[in-house]
Biopython code that builds the backbone (N, CA, C, O; Angstrom):
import numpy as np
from Bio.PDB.StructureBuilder import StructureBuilder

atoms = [
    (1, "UNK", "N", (108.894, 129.470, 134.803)),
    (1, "UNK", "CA", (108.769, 128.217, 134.110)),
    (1, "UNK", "C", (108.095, 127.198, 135.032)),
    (1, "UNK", "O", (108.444, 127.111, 136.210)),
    (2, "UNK", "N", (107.209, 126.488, 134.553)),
    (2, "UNK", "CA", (106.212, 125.437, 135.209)),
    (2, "UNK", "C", (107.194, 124.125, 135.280)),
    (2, "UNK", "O", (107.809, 123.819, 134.259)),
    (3, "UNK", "N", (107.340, 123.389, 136.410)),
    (3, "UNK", "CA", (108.094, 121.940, 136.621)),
    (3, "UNK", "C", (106.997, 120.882, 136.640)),
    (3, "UNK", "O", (105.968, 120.862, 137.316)),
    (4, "UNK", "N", (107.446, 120.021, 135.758)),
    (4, "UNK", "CA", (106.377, 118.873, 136.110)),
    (4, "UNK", "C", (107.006, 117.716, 136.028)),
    (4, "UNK", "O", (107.598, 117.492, 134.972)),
    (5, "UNK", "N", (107.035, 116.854, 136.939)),
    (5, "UNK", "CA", (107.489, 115.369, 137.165)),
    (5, "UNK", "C", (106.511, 114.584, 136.460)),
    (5, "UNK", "O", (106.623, 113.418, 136.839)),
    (6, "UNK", "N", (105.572, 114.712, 135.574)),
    (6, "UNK", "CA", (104.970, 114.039, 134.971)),
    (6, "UNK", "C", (105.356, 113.110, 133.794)),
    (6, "UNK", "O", (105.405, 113.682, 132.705)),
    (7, "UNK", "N", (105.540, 112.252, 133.800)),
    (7, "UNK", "CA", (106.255, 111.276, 132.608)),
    (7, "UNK", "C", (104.947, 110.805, 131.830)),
    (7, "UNK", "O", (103.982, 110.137, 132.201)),
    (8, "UNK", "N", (105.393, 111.625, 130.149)),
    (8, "UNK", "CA", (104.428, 110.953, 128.972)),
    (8, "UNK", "C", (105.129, 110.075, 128.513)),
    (8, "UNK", "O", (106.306, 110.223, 128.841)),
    (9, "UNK", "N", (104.875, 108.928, 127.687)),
    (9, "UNK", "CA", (105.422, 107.903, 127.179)),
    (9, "UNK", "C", (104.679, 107.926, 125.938)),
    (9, "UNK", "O", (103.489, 107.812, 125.646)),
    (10, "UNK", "N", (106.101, 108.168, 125.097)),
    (10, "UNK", "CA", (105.436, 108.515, 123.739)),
    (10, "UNK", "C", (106.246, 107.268, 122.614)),
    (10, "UNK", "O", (106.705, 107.399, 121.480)),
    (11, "UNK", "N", (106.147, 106.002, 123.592)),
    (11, "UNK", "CA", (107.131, 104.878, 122.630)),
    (11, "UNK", "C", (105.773, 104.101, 121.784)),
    (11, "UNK", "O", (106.042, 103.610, 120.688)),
    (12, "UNK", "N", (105.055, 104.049, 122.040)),
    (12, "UNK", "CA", (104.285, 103.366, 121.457)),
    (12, "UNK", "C", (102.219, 103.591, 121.902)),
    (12, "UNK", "O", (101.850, 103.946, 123.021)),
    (13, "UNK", "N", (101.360, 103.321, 120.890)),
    (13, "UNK", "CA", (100.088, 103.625, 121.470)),
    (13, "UNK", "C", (99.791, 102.411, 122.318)),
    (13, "UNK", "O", (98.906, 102.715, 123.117)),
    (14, "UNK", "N", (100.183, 101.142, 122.465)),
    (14, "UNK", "CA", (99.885, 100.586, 123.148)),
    (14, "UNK", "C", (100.130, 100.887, 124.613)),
    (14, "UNK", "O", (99.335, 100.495, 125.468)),
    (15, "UNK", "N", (101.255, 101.601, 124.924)),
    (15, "UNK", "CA", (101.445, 101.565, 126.088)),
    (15, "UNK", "C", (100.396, 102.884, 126.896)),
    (15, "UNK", "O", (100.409, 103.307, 128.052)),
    (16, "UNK", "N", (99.689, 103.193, 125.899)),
    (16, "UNK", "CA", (98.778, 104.529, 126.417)),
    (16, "UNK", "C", (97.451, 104.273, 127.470)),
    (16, "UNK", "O", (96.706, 103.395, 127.034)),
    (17, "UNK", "N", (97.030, 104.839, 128.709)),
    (17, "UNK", "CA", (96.793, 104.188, 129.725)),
    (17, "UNK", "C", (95.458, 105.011, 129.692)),
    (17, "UNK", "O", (95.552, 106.028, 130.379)),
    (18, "UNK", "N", (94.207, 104.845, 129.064)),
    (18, "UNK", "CA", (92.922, 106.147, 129.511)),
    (18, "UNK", "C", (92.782, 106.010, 130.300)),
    (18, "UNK", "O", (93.086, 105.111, 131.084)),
    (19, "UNK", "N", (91.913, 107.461, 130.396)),
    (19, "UNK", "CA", (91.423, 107.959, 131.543)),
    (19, "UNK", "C", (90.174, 107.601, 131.970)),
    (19, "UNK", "O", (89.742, 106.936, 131.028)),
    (20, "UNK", "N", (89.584, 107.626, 132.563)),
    (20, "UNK", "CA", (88.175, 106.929, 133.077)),
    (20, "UNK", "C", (86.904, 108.066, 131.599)),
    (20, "UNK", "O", (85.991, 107.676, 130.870)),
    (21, "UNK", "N", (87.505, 109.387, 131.788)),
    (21, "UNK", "CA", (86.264, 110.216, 130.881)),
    (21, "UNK", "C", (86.906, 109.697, 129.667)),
    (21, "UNK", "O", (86.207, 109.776, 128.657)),
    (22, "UNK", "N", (88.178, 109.140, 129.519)),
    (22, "UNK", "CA", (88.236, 108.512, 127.740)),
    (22, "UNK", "C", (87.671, 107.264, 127.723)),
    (22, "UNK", "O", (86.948, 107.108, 126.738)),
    (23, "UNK", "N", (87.759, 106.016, 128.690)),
    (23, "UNK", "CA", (86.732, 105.183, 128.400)),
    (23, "UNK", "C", (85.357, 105.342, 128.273)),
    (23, "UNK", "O", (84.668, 104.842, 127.384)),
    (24, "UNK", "N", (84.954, 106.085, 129.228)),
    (24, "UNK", "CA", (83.522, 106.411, 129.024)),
    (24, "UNK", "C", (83.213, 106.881, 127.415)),
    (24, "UNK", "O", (82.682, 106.106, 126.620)),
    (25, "UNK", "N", (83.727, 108.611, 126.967)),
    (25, "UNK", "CA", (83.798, 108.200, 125.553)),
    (25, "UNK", "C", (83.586, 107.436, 124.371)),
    (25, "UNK", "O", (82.865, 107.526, 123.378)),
    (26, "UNK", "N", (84.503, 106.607, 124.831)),
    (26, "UNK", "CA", (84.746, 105.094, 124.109)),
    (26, "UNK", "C", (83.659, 104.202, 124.460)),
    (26, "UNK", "O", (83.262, 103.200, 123.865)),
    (27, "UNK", "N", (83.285, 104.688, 125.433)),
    (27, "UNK", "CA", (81.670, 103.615, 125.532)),
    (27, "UNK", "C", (80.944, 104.178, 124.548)),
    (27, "UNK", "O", (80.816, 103.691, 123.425)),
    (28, "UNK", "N", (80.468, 105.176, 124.920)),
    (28, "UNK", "CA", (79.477, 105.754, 124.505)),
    (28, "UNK", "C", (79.465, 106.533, 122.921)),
    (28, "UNK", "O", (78.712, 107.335, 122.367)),
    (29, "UNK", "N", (80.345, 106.037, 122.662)),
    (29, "UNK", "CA", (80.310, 106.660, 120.905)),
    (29, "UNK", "C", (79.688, 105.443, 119.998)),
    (29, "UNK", "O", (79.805, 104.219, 120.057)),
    (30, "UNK", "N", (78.904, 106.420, 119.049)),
    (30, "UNK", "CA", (77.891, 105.698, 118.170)),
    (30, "UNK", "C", (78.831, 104.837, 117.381)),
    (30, "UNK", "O", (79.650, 105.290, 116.581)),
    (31, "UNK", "N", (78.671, 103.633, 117.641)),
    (31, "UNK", "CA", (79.250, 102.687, 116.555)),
    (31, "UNK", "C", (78.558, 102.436, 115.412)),
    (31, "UNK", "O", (77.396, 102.833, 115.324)),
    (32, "UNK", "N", (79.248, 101.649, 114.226)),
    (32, "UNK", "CA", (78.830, 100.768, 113.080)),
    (32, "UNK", "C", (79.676, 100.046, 112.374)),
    (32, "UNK", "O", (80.821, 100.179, 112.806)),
    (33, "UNK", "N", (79.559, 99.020, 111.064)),
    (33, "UNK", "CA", (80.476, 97.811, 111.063)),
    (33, "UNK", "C", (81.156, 98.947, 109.980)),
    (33, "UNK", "O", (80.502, 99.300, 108.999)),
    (34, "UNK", "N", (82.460, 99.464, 110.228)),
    (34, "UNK", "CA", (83.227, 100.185, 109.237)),
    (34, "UNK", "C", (83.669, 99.211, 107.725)),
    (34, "UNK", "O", (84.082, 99.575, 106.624)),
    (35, "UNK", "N", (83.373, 97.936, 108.261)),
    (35, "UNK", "CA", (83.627, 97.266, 106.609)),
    (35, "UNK", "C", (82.946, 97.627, 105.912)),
    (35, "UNK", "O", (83.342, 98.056, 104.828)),
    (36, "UNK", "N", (81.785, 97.606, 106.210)),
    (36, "UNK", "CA", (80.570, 97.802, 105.255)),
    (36, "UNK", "C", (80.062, 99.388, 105.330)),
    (36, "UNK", "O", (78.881, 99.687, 105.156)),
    (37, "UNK", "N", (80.951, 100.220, 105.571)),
    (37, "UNK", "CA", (80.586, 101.772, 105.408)),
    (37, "UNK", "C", (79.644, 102.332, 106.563)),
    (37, "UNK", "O", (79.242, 103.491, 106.461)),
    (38, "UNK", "N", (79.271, 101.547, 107.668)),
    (38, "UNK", "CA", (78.079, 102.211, 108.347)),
    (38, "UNK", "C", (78.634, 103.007, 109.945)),
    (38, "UNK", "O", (77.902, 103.557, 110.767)),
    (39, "UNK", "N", (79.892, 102.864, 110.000)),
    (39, "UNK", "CA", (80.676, 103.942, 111.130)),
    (39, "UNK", "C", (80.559, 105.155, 110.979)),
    (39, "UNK", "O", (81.181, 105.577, 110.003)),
    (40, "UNK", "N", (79.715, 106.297, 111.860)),
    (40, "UNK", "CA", (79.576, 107.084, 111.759)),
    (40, "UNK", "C", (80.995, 107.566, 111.796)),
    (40, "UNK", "O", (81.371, 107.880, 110.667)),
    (41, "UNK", "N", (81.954, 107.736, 112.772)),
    (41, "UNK", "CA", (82.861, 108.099, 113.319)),
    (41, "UNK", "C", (84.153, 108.152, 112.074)),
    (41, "UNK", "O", (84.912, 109.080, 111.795)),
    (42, "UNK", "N", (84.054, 106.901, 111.540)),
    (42, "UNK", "CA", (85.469, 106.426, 111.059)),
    (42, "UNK", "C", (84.807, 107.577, 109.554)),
    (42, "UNK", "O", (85.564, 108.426, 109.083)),
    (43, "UNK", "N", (83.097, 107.357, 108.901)),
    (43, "UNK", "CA", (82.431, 108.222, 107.874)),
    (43, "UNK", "C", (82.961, 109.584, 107.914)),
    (43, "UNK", "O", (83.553, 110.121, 106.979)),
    (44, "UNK", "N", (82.695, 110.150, 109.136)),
    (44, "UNK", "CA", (83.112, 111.951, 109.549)),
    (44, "UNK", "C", (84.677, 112.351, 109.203)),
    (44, "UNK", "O", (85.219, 113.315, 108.663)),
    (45, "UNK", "N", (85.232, 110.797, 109.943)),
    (45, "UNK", "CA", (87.243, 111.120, 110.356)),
    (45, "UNK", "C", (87.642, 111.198, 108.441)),
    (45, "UNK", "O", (88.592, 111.872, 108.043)),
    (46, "UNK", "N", (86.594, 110.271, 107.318)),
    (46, "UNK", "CA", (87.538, 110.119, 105.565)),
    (46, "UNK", "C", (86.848, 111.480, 105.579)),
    (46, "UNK", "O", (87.499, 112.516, 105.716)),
    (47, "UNK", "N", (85.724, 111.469, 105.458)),
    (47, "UNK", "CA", (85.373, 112.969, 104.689)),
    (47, "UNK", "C", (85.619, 114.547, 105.155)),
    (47, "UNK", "O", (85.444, 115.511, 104.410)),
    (48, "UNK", "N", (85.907, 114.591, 106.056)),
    (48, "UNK", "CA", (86.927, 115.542, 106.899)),
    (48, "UNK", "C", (88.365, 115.796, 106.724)),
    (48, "UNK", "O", (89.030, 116.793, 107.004)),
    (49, "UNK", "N", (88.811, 114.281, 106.018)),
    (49, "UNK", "CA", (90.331, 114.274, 105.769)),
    (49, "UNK", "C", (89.892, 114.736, 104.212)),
    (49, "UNK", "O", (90.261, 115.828, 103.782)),
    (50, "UNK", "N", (88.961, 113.692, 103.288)),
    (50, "UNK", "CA", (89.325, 114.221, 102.135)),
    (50, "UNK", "C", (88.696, 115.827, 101.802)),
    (50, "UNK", "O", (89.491, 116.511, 101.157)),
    (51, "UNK", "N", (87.655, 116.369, 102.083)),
    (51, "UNK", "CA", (87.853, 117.752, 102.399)),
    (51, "UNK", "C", (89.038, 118.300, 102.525)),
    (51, "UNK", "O", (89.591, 118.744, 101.520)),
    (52, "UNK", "N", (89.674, 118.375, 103.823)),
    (52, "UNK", "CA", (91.286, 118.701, 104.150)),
    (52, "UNK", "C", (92.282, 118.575, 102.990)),
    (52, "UNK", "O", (93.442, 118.986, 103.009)),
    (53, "UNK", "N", (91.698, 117.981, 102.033)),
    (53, "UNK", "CA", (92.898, 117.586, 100.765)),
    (53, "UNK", "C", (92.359, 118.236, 99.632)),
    (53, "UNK", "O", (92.925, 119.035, 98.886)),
    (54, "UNK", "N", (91.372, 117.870, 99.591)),
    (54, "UNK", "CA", (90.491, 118.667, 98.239)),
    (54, "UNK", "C", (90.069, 117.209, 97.467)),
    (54, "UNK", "O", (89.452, 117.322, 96.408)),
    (55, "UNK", "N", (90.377, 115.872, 97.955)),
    (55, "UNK", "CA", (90.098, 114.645, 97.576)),
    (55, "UNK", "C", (88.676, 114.363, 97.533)),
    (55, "UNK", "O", (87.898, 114.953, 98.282)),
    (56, "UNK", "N", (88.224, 113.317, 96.527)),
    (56, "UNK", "CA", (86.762, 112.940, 96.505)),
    (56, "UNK", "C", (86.534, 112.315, 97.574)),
    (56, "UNK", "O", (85.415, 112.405, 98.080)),
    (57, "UNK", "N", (87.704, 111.406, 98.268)),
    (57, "UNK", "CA", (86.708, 110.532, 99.173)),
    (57, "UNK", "C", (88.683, 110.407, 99.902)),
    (57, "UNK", "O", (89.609, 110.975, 99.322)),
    (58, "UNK", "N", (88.866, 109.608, 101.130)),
    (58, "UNK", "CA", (89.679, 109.267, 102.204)),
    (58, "UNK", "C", (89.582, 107.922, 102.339)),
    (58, "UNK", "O", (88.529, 107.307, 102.169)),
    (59, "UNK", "N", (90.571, 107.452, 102.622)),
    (59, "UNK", "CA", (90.485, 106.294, 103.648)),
    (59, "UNK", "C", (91.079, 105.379, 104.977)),
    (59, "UNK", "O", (92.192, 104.860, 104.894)),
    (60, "UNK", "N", (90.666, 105.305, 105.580)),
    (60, "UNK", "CA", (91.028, 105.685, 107.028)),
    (60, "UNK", "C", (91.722, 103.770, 107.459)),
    (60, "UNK", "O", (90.985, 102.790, 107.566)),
    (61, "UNK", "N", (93.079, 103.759, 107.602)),
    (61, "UNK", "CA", (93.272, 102.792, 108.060)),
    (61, "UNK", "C", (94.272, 102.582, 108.843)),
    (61, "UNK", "O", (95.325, 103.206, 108.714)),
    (62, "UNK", "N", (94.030, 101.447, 109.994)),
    (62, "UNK", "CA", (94.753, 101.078, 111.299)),
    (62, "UNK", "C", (96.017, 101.485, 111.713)),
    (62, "UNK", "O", (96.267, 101.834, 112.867)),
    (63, "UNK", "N", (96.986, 101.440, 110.612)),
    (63, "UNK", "CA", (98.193, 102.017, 110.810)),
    (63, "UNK", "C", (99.143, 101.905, 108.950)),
    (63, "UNK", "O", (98.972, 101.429, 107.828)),
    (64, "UNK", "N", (100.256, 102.824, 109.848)),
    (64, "UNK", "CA", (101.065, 103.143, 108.951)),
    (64, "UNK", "C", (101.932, 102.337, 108.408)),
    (64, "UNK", "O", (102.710, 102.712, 107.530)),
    (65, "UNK", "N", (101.891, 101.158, 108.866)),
    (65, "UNK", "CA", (102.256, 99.815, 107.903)),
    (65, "UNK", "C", (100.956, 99.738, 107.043)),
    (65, "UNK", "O", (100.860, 100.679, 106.255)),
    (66, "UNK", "N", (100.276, 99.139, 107.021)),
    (66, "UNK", "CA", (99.543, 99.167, 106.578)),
    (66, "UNK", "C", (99.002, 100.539, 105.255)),
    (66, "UNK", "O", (98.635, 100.174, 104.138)),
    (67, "UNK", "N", (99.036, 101.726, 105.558)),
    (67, "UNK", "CA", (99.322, 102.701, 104.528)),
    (67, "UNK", "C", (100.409, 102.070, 103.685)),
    (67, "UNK", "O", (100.084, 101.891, 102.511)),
    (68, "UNK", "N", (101.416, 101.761, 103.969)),
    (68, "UNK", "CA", (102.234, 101.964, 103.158)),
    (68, "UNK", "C", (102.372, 100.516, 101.826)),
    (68, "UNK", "O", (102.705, 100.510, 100.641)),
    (69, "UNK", "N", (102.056, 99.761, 102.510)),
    (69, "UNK", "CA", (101.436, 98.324, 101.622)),
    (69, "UNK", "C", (100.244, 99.050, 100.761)),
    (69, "UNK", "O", (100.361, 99.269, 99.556)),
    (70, "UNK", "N", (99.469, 99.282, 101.272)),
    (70, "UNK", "CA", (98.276, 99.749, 100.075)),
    (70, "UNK", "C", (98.993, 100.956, 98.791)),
    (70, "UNK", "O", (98.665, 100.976, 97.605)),
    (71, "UNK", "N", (99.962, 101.822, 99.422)),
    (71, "UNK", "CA", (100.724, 102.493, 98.355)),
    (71, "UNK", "C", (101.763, 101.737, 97.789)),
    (71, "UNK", "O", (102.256, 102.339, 96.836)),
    (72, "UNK", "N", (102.412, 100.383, 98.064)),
    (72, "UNK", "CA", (103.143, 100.238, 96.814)),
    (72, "UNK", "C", (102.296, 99.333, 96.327)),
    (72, "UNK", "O", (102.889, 98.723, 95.437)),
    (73, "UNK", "N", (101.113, 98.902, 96.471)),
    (73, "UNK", "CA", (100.560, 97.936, 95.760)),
    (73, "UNK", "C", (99.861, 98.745, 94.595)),
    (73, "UNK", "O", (99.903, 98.500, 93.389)),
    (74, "UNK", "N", (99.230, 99.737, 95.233)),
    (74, "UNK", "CA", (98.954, 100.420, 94.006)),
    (74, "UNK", "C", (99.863, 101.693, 92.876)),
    (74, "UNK", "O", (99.616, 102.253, 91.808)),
    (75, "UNK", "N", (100.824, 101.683, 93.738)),
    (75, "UNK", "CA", (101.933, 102.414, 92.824)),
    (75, "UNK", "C", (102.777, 101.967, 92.081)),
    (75, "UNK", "O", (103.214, 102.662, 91.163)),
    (76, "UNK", "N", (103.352, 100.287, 92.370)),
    (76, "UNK", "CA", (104.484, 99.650, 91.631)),
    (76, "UNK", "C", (103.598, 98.478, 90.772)),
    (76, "UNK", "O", (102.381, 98.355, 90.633)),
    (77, "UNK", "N", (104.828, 97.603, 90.213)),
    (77, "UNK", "CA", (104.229, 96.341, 89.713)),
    (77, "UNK", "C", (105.050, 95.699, 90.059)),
    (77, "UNK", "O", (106.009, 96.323, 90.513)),
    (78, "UNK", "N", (105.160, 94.156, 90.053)),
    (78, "UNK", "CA", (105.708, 93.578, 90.812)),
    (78, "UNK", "C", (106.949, 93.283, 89.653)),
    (78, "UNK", "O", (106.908, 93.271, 88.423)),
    (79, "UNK", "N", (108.233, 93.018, 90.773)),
    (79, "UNK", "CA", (109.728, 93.323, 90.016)),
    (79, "UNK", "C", (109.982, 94.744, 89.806)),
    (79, "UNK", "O", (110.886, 95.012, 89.013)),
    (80, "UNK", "N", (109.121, 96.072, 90.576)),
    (80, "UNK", "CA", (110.106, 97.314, 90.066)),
    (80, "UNK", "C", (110.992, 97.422, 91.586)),
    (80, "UNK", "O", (110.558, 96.620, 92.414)),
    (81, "UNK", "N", (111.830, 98.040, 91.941)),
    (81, "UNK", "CA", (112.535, 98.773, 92.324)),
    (81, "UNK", "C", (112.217, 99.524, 93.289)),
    (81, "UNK", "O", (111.577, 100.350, 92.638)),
    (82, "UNK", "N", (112.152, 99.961, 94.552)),
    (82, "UNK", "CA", (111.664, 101.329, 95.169)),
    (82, "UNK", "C", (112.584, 101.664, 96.168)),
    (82, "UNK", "O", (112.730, 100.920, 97.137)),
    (83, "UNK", "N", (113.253, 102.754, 96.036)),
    (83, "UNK", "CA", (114.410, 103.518, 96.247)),
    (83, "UNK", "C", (113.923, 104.591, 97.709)),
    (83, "UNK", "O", (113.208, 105.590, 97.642)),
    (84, "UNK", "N", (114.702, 103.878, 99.237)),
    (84, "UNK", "CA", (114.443, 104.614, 100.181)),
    (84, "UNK", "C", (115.380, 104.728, 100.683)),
    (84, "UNK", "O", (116.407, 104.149, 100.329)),
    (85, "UNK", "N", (115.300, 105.424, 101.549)),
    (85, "UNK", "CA", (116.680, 106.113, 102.772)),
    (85, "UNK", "C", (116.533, 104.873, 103.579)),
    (85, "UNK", "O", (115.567, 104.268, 104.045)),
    (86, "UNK", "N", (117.999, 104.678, 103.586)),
    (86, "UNK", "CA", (118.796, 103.680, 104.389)),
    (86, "UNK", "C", (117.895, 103.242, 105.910)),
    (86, "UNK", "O", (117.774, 102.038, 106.137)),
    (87, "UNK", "N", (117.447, 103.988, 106.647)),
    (87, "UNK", "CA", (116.484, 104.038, 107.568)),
    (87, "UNK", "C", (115.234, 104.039, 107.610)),
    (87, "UNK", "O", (114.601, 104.505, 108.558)),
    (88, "UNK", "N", (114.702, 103.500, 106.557)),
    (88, "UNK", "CA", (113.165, 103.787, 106.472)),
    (88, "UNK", "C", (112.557, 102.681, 107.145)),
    (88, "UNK", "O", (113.196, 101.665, 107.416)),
    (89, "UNK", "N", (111.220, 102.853, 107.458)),
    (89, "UNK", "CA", (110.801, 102.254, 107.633)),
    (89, "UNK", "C", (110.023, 100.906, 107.486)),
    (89, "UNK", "O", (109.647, 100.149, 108.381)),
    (90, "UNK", "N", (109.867, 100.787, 106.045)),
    (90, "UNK", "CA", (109.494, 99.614, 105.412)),
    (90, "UNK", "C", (110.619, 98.550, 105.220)),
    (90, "UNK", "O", (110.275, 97.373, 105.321)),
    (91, "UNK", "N", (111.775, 98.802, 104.985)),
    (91, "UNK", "CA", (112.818, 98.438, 105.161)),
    (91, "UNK", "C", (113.450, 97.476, 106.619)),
    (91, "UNK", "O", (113.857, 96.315, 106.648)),
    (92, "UNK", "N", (113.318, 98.572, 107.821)),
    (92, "UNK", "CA", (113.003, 97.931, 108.951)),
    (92, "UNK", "C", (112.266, 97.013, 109.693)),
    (92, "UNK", "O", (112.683, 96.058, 110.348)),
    (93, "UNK", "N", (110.978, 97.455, 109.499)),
    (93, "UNK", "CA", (110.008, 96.689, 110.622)),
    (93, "UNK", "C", (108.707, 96.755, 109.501)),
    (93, "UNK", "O", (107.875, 97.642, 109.694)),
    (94, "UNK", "N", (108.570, 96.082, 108.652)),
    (94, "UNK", "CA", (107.630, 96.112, 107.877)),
    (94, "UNK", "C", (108.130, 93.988, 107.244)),
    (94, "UNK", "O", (107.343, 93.343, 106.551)),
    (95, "UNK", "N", (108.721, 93.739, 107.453)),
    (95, "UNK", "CA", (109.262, 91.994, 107.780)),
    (95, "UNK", "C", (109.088, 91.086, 105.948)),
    (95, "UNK", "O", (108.686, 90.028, 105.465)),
    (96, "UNK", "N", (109.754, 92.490, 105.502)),
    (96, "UNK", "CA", (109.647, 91.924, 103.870)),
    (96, "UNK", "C", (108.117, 91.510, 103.058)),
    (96, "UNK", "O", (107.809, 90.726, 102.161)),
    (97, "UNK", "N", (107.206, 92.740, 104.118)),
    (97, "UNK", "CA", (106.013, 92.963, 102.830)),
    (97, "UNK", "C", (105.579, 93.474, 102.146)),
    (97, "UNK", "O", (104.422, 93.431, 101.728)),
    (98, "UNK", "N", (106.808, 94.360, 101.747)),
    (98, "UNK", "CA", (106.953, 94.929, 99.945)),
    (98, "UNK", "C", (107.436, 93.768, 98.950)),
    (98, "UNK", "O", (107.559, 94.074, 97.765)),
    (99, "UNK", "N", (107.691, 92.575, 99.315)),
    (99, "UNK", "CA", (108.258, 91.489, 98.604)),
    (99, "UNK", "C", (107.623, 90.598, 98.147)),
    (99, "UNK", "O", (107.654, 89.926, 97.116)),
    (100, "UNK", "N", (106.553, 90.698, 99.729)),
    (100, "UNK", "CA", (105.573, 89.632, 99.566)),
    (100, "UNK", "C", (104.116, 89.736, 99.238)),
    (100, "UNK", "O", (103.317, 88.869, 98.882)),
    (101, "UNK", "N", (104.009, 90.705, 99.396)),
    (101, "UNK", "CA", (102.522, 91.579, 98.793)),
    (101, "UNK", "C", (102.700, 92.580, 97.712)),
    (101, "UNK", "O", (101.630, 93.092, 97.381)),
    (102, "UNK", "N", (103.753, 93.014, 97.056)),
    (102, "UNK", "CA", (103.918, 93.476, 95.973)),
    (102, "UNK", "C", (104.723, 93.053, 94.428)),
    (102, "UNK", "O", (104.630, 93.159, 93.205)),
    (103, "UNK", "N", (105.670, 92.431, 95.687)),
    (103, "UNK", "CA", (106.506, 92.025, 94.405)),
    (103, "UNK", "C", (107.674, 92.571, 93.893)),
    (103, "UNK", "O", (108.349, 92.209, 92.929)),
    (104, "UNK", "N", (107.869, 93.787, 94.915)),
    (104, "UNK", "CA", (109.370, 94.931, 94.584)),
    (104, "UNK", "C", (110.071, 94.734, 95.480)),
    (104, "UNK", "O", (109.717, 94.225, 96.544)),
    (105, "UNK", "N", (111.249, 95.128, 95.179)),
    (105, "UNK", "CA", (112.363, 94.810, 95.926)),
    (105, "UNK", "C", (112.915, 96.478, 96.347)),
    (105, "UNK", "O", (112.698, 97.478, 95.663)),
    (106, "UNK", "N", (113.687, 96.428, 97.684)),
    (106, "UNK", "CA", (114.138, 97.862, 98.331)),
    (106, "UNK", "C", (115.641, 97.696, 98.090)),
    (106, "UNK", "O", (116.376, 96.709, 98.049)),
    (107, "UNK", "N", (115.921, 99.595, 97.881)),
    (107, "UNK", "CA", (117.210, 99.594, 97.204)),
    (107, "UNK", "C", (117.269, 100.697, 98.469)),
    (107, "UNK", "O", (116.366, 101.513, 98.652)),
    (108, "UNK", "N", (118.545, 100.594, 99.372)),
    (108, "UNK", "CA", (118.884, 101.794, 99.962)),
    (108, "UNK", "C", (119.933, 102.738, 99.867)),
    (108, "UNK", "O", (121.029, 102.498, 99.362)),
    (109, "UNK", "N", (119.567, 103.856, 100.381)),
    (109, "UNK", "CA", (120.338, 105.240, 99.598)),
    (109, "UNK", "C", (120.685, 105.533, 100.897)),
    (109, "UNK", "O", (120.297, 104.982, 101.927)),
    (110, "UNK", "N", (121.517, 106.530, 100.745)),
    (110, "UNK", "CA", (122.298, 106.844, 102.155)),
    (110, "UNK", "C", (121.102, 107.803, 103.030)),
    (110, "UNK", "O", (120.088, 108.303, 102.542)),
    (111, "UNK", "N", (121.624, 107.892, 104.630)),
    (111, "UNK", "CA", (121.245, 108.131, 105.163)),
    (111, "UNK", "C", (120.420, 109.112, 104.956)),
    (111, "UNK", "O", (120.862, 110.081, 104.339)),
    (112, "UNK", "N", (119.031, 109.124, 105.404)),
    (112, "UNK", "CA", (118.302, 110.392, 105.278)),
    (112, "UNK", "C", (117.994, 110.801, 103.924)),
    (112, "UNK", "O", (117.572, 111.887, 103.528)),
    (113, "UNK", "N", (118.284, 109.720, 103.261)),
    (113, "UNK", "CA", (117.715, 109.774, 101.628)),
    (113, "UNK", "C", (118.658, 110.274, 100.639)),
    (113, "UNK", "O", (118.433, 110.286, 99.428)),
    (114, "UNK", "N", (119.995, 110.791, 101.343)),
    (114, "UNK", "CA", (120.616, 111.748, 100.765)),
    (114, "UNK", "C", (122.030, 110.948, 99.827)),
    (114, "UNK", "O", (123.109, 110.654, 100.340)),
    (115, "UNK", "N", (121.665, 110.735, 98.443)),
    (115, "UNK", "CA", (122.799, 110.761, 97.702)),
    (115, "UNK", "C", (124.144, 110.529, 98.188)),
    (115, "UNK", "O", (124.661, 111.585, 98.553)),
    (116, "UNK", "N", (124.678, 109.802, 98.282)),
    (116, "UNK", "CA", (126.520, 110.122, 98.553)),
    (116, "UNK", "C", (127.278, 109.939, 97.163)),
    (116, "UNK", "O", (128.497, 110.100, 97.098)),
]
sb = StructureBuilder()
sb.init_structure("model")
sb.init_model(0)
sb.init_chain("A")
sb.init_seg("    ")
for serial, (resi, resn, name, xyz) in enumerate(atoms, 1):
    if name == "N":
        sb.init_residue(resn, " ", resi, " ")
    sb.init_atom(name, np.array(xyz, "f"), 0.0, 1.0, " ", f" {name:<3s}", serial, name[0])
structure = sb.get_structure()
């Protein structure tokens, strides 16, 4: 068995430290203004995903707050209901913007989603 004193820190991406060949990378990759569709990079990362799905098209965004606002906005109407495990995340650290950008209110279920 291999020992390694090496400590990853997997609390957050901010705290992630590149490497000199990942900045470089990061230099040197072809940019474009992704608002307006002209990112090669972010172009390759939807149509690669929606391929991967069998979807017409993907869309690629910053984080998983953010996913999850764009799905109840387009899944609920405002005043329904949306039923999560006691621990979720929107619930937590999402600072009441299913309330305020949708209009639904969170109902929690026991732990781990599971019925009691």
């Amino acid at each position: 068995m291999v020992e390694s004193t090496r400590l990853i820190d997997l609390r957050s991406d901010t705290v992630t430290r590149p490497s000199p060949a990942m900045r470089r990378a990061m230099a040197e990759a072809p940019v474009g203004d992704d608002q307006y569709g002209e990112d090669p990079s972010v172009n390759r990362l939807q149509d690669r995903i929606a391929e991967l799905l069998g979807k017409e098209a993907a869309l690629f965004v910053p984080s998983g707050t953010m996913s999850n606002q764009i799905a109840l906005k387009l899944l609920t109407r405002p005043g329904d209901e949306v039923i999560l495990g006691e621990d979720a995340h929107m619930i937590w650290h999402e600072a009441g913007a299913g309330a305020a950008n949708s209009g639904v209110q969170f109902t929690a279920v026991g732990r781990g989603g599971l019925f009691s």
